[in-house]
C-alpha positions as CSV (number, residue, x, y, z in Angstrom):
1,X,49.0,-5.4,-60.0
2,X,47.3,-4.8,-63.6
3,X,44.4,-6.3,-64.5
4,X,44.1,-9.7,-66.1
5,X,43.5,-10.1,-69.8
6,X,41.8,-13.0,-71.6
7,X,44.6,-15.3,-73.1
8,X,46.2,-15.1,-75.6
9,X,45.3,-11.1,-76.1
10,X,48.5,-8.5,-75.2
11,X,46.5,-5.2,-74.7
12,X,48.9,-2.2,-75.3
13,X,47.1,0.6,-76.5
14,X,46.9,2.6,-73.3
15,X,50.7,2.8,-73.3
16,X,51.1,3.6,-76.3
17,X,48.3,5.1,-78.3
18,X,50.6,5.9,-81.9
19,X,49.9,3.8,-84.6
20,X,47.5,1.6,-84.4
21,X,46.3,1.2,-80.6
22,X,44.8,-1.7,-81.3
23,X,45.9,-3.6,-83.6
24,X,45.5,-6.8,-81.5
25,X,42.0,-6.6,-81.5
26,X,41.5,-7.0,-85.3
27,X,38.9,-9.3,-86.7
28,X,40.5,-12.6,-88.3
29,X,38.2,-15.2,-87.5
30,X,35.9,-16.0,-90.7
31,X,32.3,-14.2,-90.6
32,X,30.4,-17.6,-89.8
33,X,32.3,-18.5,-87.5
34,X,31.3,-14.9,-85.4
35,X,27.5,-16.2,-86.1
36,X,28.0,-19.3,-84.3
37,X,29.8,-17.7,-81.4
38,X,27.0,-14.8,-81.5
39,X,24.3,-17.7,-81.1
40,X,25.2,-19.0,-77.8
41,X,25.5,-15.6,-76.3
42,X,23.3,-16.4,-73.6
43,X,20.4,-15.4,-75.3
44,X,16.7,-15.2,-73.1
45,X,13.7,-16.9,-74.6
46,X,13.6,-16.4,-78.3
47,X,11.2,-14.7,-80.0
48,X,8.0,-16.2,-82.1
49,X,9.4,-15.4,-85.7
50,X,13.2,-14.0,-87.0
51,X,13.9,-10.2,-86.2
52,X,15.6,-8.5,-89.0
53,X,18.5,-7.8,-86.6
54,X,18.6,-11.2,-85.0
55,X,22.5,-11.9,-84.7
56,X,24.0,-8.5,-85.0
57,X,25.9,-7.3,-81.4
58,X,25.5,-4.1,-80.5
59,X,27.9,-2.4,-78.2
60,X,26.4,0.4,-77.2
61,X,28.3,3.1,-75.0
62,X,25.9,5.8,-74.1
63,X,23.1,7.0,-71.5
64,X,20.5,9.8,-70.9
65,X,17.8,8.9,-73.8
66,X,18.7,9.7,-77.2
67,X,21.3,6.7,-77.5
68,X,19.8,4.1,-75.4
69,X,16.4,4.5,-77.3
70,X,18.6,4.2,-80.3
71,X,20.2,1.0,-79.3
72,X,16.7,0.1,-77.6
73,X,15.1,0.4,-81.4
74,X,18.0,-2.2,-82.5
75,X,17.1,-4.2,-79.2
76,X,13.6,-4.7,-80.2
77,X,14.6,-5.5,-83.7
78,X,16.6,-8.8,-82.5
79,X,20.1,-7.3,-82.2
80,X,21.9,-8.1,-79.0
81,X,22.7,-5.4,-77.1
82,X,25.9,-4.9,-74.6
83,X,24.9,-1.6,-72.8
84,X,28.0,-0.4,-70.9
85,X,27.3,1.4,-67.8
86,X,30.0,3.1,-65.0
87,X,30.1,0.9,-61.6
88,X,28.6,2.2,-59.1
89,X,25.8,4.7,-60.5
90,X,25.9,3.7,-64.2
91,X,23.4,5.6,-66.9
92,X,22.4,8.6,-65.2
93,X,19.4,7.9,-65.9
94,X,19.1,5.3,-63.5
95,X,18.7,8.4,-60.9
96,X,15.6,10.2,-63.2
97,X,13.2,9.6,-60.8
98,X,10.8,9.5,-59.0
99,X,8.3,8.4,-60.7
100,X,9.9,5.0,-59.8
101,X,8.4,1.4,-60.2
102,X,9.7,-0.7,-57.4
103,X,13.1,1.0,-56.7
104,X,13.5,1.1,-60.6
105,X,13.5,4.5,-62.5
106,X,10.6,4.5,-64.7
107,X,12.2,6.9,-67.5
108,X,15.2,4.1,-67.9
109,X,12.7,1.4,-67.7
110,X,11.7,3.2,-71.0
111,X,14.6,3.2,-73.1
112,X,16.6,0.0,-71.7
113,X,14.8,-3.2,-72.2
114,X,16.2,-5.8,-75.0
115,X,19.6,-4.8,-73.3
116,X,22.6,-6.5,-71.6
117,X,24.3,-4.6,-68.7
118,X,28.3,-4.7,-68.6
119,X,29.4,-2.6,-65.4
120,X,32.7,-1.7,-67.1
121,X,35.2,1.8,-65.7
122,X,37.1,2.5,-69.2
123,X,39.3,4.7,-67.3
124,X,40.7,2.0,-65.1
125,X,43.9,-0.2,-66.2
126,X,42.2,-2.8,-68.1
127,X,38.7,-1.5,-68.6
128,X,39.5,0.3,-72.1
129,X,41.0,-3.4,-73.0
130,X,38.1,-5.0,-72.3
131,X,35.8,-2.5,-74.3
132,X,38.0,-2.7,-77.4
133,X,37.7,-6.6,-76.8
134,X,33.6,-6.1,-77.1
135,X,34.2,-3.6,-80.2
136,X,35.9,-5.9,-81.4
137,X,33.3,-8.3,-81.5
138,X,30.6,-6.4,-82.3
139,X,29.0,-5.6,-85.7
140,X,27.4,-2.1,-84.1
141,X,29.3,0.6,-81.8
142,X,27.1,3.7,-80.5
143,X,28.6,6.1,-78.7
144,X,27.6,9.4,-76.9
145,X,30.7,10.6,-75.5
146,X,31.4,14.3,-75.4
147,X,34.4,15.1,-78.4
148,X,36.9,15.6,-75.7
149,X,36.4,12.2,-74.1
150,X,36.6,10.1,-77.6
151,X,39.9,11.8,-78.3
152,X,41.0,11.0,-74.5
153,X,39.9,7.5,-74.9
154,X,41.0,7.1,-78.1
155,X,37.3,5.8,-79.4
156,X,37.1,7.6,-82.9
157,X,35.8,5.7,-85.7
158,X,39.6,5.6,-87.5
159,X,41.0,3.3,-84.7
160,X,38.0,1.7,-84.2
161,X,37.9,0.8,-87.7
162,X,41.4,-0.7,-87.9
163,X,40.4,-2.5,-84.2
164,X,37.3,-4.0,-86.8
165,X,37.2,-3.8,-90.8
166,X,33.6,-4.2,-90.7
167,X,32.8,-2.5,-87.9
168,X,29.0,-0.1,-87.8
169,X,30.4,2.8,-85.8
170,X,27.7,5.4,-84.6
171,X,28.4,8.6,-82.9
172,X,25.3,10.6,-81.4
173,X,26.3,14.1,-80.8
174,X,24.9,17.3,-79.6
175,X,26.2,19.6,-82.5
176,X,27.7,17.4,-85.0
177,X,31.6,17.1,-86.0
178,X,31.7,20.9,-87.4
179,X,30.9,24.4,-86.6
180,X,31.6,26.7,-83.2
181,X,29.5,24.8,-80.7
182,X,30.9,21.5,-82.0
183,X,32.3,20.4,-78.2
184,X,29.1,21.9,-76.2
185,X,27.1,19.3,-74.5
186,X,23.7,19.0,-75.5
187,X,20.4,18.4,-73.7
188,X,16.8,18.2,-74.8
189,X,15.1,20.9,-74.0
190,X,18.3,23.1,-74.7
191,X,17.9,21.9,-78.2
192,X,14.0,22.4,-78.4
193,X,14.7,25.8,-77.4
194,X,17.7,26.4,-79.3
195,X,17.0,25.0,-82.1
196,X,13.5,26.9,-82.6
197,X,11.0,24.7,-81.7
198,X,10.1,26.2,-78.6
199,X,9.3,29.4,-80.2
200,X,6.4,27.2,-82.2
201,X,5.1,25.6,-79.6
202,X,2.6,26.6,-76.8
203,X,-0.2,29.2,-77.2
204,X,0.5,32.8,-78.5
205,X,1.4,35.6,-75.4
206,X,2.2,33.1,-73.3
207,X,5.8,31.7,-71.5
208,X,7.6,28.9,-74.0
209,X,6.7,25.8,-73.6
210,X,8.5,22.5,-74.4
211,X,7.3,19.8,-76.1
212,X,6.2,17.5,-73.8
213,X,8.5,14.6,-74.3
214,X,12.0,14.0,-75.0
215,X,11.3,14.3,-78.4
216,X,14.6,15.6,-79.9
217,X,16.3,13.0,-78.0
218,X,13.8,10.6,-79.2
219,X,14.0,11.8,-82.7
220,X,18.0,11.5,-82.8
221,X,17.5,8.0,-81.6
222,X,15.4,7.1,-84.3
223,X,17.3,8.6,-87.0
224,X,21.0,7.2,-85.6
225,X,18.9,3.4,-85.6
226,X,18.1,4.7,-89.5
227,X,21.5,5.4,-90.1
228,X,22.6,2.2,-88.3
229,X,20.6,0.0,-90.2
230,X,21.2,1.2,-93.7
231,X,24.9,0.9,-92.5
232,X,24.5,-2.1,-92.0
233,X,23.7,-2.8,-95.3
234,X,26.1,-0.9,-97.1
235,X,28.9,-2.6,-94.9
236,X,27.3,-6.4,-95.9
237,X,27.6,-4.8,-99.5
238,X,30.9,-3.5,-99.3
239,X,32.5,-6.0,-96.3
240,X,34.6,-2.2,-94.8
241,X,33.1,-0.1,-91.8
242,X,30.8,2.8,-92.0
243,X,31.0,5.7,-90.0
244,X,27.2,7.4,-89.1
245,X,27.1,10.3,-86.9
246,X,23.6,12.3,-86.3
247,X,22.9,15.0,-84.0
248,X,20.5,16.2,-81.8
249,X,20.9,19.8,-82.7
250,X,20.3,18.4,-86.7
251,X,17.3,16.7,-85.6
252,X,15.9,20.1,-84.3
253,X,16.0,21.9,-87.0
254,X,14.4,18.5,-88.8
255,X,11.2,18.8,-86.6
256,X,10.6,22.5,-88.2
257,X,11.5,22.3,-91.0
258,X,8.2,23.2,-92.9
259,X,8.3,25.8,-90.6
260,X,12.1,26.9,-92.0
261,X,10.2,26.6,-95.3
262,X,7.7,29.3,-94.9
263,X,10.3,31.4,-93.6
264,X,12.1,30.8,-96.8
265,X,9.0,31.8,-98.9
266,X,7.5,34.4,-96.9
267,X,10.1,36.3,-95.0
268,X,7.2,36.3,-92.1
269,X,8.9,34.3,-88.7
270,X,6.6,31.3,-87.6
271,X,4.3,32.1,-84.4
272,X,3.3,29.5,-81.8
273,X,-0.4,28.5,-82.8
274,X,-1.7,26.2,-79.7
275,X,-3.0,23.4,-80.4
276,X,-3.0,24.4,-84.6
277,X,-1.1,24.7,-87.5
278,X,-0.3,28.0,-89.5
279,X,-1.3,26.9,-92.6
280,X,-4.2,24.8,-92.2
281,X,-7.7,26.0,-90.7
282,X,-10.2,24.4,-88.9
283,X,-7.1,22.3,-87.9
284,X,-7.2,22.5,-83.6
285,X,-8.8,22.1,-80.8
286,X,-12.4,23.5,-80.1
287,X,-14.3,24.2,-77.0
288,X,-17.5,22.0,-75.7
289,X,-19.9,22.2,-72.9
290,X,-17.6,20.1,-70.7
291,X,-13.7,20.2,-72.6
292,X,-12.4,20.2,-75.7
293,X,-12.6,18.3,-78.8
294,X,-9.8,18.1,-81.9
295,X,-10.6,18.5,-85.1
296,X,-9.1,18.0,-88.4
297,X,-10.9,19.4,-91.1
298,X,-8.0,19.7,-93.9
299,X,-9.5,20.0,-96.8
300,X,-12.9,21.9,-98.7
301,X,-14.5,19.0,-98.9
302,X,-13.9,18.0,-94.7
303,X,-14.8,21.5,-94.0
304,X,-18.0,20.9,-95.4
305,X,-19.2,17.8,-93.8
306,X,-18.1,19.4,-90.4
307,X,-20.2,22.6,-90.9
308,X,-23.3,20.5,-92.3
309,X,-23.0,18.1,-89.4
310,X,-22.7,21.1,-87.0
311,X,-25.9,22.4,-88.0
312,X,-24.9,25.5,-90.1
313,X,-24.2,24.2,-93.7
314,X,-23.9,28.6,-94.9
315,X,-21.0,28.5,-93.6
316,X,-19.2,26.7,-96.4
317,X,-20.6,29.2,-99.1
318,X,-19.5,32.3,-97.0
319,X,-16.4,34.0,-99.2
320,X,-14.6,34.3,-96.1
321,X,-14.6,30.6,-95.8
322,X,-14.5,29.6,-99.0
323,X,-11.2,27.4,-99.3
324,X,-8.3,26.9,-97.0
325,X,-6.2,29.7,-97.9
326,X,-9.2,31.9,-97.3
327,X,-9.9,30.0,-94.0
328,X,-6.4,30.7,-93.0
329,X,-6.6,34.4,-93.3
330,X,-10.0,34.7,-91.9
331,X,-9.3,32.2,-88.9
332,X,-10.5,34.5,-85.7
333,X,-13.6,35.0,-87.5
334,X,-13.6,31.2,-88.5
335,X,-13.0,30.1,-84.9
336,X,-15.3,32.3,-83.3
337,X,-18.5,31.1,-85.9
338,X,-17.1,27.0,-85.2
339,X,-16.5,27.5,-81.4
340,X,-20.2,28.9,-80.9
341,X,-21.5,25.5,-81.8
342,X,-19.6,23.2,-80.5
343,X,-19.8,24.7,-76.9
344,X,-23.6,24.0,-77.7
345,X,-22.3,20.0,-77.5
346,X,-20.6,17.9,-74.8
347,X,-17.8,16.4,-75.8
348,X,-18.5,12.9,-76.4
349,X,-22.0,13.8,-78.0
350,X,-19.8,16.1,-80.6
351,X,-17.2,13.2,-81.1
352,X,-20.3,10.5,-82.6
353,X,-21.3,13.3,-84.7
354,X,-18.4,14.5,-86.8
355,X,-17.3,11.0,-86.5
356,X,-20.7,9.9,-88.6
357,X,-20.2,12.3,-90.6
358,X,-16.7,11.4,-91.9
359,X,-14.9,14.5,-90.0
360,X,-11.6,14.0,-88.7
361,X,-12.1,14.4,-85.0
362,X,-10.9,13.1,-81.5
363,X,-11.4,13.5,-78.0
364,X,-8.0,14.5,-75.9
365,X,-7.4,12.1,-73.5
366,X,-4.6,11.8,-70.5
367,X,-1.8,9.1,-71.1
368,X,-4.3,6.7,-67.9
369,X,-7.4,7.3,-70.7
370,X,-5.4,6.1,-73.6
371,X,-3.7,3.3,-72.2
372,X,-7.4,1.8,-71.2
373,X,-8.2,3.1,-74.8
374,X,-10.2,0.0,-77.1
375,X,-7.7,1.0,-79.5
376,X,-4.7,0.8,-77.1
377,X,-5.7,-2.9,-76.5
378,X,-6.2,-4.0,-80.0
379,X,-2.8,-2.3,-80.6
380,X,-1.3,-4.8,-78.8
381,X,1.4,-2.0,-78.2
382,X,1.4,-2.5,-74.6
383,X,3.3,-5.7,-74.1
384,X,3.4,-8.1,-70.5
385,X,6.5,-10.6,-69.5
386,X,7.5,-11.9,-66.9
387,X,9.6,-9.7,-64.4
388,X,11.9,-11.0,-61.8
389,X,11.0,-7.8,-59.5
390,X,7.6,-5.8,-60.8
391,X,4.7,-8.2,-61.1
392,X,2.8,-6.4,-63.3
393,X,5.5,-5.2,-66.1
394,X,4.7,-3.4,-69.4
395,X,6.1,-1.8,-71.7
396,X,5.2,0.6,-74.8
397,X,6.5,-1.7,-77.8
398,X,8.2,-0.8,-80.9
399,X,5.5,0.5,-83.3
400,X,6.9,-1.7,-86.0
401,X,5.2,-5.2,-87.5
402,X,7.2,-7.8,-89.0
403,X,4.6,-10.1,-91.3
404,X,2.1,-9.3,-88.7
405,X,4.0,-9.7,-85.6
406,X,5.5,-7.7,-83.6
407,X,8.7,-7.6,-81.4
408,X,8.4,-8.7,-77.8
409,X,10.4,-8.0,-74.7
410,X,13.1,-10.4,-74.7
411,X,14.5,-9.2,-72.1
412,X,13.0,-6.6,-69.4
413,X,15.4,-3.5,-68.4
414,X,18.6,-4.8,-66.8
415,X,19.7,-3.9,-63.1
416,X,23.4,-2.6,-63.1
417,X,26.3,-4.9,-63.8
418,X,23.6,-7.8,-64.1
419,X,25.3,-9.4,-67.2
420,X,28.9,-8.4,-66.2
421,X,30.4,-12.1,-66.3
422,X,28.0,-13.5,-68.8
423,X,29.4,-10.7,-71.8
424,X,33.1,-11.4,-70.2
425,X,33.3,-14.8,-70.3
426,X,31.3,-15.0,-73.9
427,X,35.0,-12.1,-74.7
428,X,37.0,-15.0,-73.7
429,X,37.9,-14.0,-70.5
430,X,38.3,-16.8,-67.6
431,X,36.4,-16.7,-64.7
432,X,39.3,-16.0,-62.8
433,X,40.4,-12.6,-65.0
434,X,36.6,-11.5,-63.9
435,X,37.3,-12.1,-60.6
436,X,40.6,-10.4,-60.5
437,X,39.0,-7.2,-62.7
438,X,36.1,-7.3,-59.9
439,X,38.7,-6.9,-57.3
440,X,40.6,-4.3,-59.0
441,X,37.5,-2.1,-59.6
442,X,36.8,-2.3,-63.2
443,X,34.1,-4.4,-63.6
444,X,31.1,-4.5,-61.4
């Protein structure tokens, strides 16, 4: 027996995908009339002042890291957000663990909060119909999915335009729409290595190191929220949808590109530098009696403070020394003469005296150090609610203020399938088409 569909709604388009699949989907009720609907979508305790995305729905069709941050981003600016998951397992990230907190992976905690969780099979009679129901609806779609599986579903931004005129459509992609490796799968640190930054990273002689974050996954989030958001606009401008598509392999090649620029002008290939930068110098990390200590000096007049303040103010009249580009070129000699007096120091003794002396300077602390950091605190980027199963719940926050505030949890990371009914019934389906869809293994 097929599924149940909400009344009134003859869903067609996985019989017959030819002209327009979903037709019967199409927006026609006026825009203000969605807002009112949208306000009594079950929303959790609202927060202190408006969010710039307060009202928008997001339906958001993707897992790992680079599209849930991305749809997280849009979370924590107000937008509500319909993450669907498979039954049974849902984001694979679920499963990135241990570390865990309670039986929760931590790495999903980190990308999922601000989120609704629909446990929805797309590739079970009825599912698709219910997701075309919620795009539909929605002013935002992000998807993931490899090419092969938007064409097999039928998801592409064409027919998701005609199922809604106004429709934000968002595609996050390993190698973009073009080019030979258009339909490979794409993973972080493939893409950090792939796309060069590996070979910048890490210390010279040694094995390539990653970055030690997702940070092209990160970095594609961000920019696909960017791309979201000035969508957004255009489509309130225009009233027609907007497709955006980024790419973590695009995003890769973002992250070096001043080092794609030097290529360009020099020819030379960039070399891994540590914990420096090739064209700046003293820019890294020197030794002390008991670590290590960062510091900044990127400029003539920085470079002089630090060398007066070390003791051995000659230094910044010696030709080799002179000015940055000389610094550059002369930079074993430079680190050698710097790294003689600071290992005469302990680290926090150095630290209070570059930082009286107006040098650019910090100590390099493990993430337990910086979360008890002064700073950290004062921040207020480290945000406590109230959480049905961890006691103790925080979360990094968005690093973004609004007139001085910024954006709370609303709502802490969902479990699987929590908000199943709640985003069915609010798509018009009757409690008794969830049940029946329940039974039928669609929904969870």
């Amino acid at each position: 027996m097929p599924a149940p569909t909400p009344q009134g709604v003859q869903c067609n388009h996985l019989k017959n995908r030819g002209a327009d699949p979903c037709a019967e989907f199409r927006l026609t009720r006026p825009v203000g009339q969605f807002r009112d609907r949208v306000a009594s979508f079950l929303s959790a305790r609202l927060p202190v002042v408006a969010l710039p995305l307060e009202g928008v729905v997001v339906a958001d069709l993707t897992q790992n890291v680079a599209g849930p941050f991305c749809t997280q981003i849009l979370g924590d600016m107000g937008a509500q957000v319909v993450k669907v998951e498979r039954p049974g397992r849902g984001d694979d990230a679920r499963a990135w663990a241990p570390p865990f907190w309670g039986d929760e992976s931590a790495t999903f905690m980190a990308m999922n909060r601000n989120k609704k969780s629909l446990a929805l099979d797309v590739k079970q009679d009825g599912g698709l119909e219910v997701l075309w129901r919620l795009v539909a609806r929605a002013d935002v779609f992000v998807q993931s999915l490899r090419a092969g599986a938007v064409a097999e579903l039928g998801l592409d931004f064409e027919r998701a335009a005609r199922a809604n005129p106004r429709l934000v459509y968002c595609a996050i992609t390993a190698f973009g729409a073009r080019g030979p490796l258009r339909d490979l799968p794409g993973y972080d640190p493939l893409m950090q290595a792939y796309g060069g930054l590996m070979s910048v990273n890490g210390h010279p002689g040694q094995e390539p190191a990653r970055v030690g974050t997702s940070i092209i996954d990160m970095g594609t989030g961000m920019w696909a929220a960017l791309g979201i958001v000035a969508g957004l606009r255009e489509r309130d401008q225009t009233g027609r949808a907007v497709e955006v598509t980024t790419a973590l392999f695009e995003t890769a090649l973002m992250w070096v590109s001043y080092q794609a620029m030097g290529y360009f002008a020099t020819g030379e290939v960039p070399q891994p530098q540590g914990s420096g930068t090739a064209m700046i110098a003293p820019y890294q990390a020197f030794p002390t009696a008991d670590g290590y200590t960062m510091i900044a000096a990127g400029s003539d007049s920085l470079f002089a403070r630090l060398v007066q303040a070390l003791g051995a103010p000659a230094l910044a009249h010696d030709p080799r020394f002179a000015d940055n580009p000389s610094r550059v070129q002369n930079r074993a000699a430079l680190m050698d003469a710097l790294s003689a007096l600071t290992l005469e120091r302990k680290t926090a003794d150095l630290l209070e005296t570059l930082r009286a002396a107006g040098v650019p300077s910090a100590p390099i602390l493990s993430i337990a150090a910086v979360m008890d950091e002064p700073q950290t605190r004062a921040s207020a980027m480290l945000v406590s609610v109230p959480h049905p199963r961890i006691p103790d719940y925080r979360s990094v926050a968005l690093p973004i203020l609004w007139n001085g505030t910024r954006p709370e949890v609303r709502r802490v990371p969902p479990r699987l399938g929590e908000h199943t009914a709640d985003v069915l019934t609010w798509l018009g389906y009757t409690l008794d088409d969830v049940r029946g869809l329940k039974a039928n293994g669609v929904i969870q």
